[in-house]
N, C-alpha and C positions, 0 to 999 in steps of 0.2 A: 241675512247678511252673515256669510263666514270670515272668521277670521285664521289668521293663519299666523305659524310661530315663526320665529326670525330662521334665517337659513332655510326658508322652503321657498323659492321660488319658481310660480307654475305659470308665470306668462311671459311674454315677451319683455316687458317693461321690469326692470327691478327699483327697489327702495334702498334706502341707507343702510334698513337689518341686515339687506342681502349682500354687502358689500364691506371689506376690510382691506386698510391701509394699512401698504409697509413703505419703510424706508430704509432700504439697503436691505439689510437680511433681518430687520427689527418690525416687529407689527407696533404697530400707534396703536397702544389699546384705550388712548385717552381723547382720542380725537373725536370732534362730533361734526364735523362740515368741511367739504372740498369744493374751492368755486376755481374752475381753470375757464382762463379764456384764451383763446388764440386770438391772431389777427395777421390776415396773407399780404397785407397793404397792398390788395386789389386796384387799377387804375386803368380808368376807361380810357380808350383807345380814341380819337375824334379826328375822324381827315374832312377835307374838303371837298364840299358836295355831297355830305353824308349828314341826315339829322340823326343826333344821337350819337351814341356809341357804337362804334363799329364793331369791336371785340375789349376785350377785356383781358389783361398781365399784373401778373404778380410784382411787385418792388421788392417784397423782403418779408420778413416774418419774424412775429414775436411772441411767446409763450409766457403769460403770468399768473399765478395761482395764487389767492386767499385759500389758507389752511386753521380751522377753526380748534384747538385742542382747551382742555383743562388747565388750569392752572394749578401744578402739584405741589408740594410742599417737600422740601427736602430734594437734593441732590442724586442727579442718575437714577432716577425711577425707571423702573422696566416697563416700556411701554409709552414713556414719554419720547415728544421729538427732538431732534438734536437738531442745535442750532448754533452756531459762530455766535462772537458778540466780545463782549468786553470779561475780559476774564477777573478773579478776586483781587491780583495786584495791581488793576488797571491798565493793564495791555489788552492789546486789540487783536483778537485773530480771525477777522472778517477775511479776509484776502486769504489767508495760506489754509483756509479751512475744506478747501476743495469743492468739488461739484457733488451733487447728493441724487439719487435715481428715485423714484416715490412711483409704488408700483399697487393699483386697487384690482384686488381679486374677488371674484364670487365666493362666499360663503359655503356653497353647499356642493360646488364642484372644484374650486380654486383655479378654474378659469379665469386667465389674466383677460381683465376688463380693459384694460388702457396703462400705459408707463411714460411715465412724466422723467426724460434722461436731462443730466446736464441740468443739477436746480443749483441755483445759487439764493441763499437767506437777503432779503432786502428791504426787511424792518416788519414793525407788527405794532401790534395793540393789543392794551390789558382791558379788564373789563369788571369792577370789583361794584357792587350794588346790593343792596339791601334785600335779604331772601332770593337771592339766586347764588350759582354757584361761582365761583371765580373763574373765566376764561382768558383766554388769551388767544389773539388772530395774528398767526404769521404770513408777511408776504414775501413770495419767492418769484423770484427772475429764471425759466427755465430756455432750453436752449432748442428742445422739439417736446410734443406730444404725439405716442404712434398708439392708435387705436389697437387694442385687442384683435386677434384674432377669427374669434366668432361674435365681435360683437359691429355694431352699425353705427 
């Protein structure tokens, strides 16, 4: 069995080593897990005199992401993600915080794997337990996901 160091990818399939997250022009050096799901809200088509579905249309589409990061200490760490929320005086700047772009590249080429346009912050989870590290899971409302270029 070979192993192989992060940033070498030699097959078709890549891993989490061979992959990095930015957000805007910032890389998440803190992040450990990306869950996107789509959904085309597909709907069968059904006439009469037909068993089944006859064809099948889209209604709409919705893009949402579990974003797994560290829990850091201290304010504006380089490499942490940015997110809306309840600010020190108690105001709220969820709404005027804008749309956020979240872009995962290959490690060893910088080939854009996929870009997540149009995210919006819409809530999360901490996660603090005895001999682990302290994470934190943000969930985002995005607006499209458009595959990379050379990937499938």
């Amino acid at each position: 069995m070979a192993f192989q160091k992060g940033g070498q990818s030699n097959g078709p399939v890549g891993s989490g080593i061979d992959c990095f997250l930015m957000q805007e022009n910032t890389l998440l050096a803190y992040s450990t897990e990306l869950n996107v799901s789509e959904d085309w809200h597909v709907e069968g088509i059904q006439t009469l005199g037909f068993f089944g579905f006859r064809n099948f249309l889209s209604m709409g589409y919705t893009c949402e992401f579990d974003l797994g990061t560290f829990l850091l200490r201290g304010a504006d760490i380089a490499g942490s993600v940015s997110m809306p929320g309840f600010e020190s005086d108690g105001t709220v700047n969820i709404n005027s915080s804008g749309l956020y772009t979240f872009t995962a590249l290959d490690v060893s080429t910088l080939i854009v794997l996929f870009t997540i346009m149009g995210s919006q912050y819409s809530g999360g989870n901490l996660k603090v337990a005895q001999g682990e590290l302290m994470t934190r899971s943000t969930k985002w409302k995005a607006r499209m996901m458009l595959p990379g270029l050379q990937t499938s």
